[in-house]
C-alpha positions in Angstrom: -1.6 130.1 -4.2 -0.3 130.1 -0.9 3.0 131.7 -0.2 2.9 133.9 -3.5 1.5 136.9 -2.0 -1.9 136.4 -4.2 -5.6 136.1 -2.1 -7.0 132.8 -2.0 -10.7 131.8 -0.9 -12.1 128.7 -0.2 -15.3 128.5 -2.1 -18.0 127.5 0.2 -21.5 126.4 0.5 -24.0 129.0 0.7 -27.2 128.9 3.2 -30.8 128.9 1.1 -32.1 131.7 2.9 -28.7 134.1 1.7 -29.1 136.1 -0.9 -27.3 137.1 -4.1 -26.8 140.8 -5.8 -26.8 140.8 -9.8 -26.5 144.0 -11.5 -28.9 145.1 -14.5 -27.8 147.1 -17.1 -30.1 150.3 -17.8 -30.9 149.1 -21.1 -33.2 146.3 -20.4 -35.7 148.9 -18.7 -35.1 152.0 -20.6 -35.8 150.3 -24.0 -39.0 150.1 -23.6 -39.7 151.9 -21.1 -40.2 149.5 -17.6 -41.1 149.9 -14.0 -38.4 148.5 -11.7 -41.0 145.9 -10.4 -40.8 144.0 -14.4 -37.4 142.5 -15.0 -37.5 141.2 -18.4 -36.4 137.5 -18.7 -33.4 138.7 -21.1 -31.8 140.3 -18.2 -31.0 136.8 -16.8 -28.1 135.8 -19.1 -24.7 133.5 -19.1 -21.2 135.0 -19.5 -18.7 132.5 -19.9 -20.8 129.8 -18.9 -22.7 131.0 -16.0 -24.8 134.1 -14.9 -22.5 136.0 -12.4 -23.7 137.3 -8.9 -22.3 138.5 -5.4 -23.3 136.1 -2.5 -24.8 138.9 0.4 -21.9 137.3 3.1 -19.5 139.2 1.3 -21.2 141.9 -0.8 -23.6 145.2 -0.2 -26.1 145.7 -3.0 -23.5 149.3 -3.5 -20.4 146.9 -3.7 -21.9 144.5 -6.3 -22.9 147.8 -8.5 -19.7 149.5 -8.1 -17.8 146.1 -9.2 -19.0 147.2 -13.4 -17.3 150.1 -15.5 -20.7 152.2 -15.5 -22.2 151.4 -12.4 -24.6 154.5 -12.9 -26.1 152.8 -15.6 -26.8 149.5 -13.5 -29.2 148.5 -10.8 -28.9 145.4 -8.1 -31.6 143.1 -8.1 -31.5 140.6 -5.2 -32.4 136.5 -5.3 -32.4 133.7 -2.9 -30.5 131.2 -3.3 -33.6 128.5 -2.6 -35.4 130.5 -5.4 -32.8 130.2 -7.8 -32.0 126.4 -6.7 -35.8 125.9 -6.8 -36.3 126.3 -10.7 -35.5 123.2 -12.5 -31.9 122.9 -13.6 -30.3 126.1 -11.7 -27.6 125.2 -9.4 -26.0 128.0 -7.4 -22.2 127.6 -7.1 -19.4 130.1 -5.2 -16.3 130.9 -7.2 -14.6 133.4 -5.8 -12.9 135.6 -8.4 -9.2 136.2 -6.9 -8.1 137.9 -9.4 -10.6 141.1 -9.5 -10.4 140.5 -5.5 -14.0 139.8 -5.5 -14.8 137.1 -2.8 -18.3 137.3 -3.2 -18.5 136.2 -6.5 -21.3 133.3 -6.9 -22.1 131.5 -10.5 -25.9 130.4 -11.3 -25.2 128.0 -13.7 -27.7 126.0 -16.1 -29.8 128.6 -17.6 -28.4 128.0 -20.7 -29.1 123.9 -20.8 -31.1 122.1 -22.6 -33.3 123.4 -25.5 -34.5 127.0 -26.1 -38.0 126.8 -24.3 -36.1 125.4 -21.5 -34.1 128.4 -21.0 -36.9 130.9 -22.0 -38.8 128.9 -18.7 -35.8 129.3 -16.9 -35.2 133.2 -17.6 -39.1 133.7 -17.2 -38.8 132.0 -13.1 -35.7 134.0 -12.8 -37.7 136.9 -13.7 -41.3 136.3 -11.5 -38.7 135.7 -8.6 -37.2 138.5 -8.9 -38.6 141.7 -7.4 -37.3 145.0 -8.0 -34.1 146.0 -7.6 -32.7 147.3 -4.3 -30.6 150.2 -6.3 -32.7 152.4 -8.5 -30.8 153.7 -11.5 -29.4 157.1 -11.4 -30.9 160.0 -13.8 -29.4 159.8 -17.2 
């Protein structure tokens, strides 16, 4: 709010061909055991309503992974936004989250509509269009 001393962004409308950092928490390759290059579709999950990521304008891939409590335990995967926006029911919104100070921050939101084959489909895009991550974990 202006005036209060608190940081305020506009949210704004992000360019297809931008990309967007998400963090990946050890366990979904340690348990089994998985090369970077196969990002199981359970990685891609909703938190409050909407997968969180950091739009590339205003985040480095060692940003976004320093934002978590263990970032050690983490990697950074990267999307485009026209992949994401191209599956079927994904929309691609940035919500800057003032209070954590974190400008970058970008929702993906409808994985979780719709019926459960629909969001298996969903997870399973997220996962094919993913790649491997740009920040390989650190030794345990």
């Amino acid at each position: 709010m202006a005036g209060t001393g608190e940081v305020t962004w506009p949210s704004e409308v992000i360019p297809p061909d931008d990309e967007l950092y998400m963090r990946i928490h050890r366990t979904y390759y340690l348990n089994p055991p998985l090369p970077y290059s196969e990002i199981p579709p359970g990685a891609f999950r909703e938190q409050q309503g909407a997968m969180s990521t950091d739009w590339s304008k205003y985040s480095t891939p060692e940003q976004t992974r320093n934002r978590c409590e263990s970032p050690e335990d983490n990697a950074v995967i990267a999307l485009t936004v026209r992949d994401v926006e191209a599956i079927a029911g994904l929309s691609v919104r940035h919500t800057p989250d003032w209070p954590r100070g974190n400008r970058a921050h970008t929702d993906v939101q409808g994985i979780k509509a719709g019926d459960k084959s629909e969001v298996t489909r969903r997870r399973l895009a997220l996962a094919r269009k993913a790649g491997s991550p740009r920040i390989e974990l650190e030794p345990l």
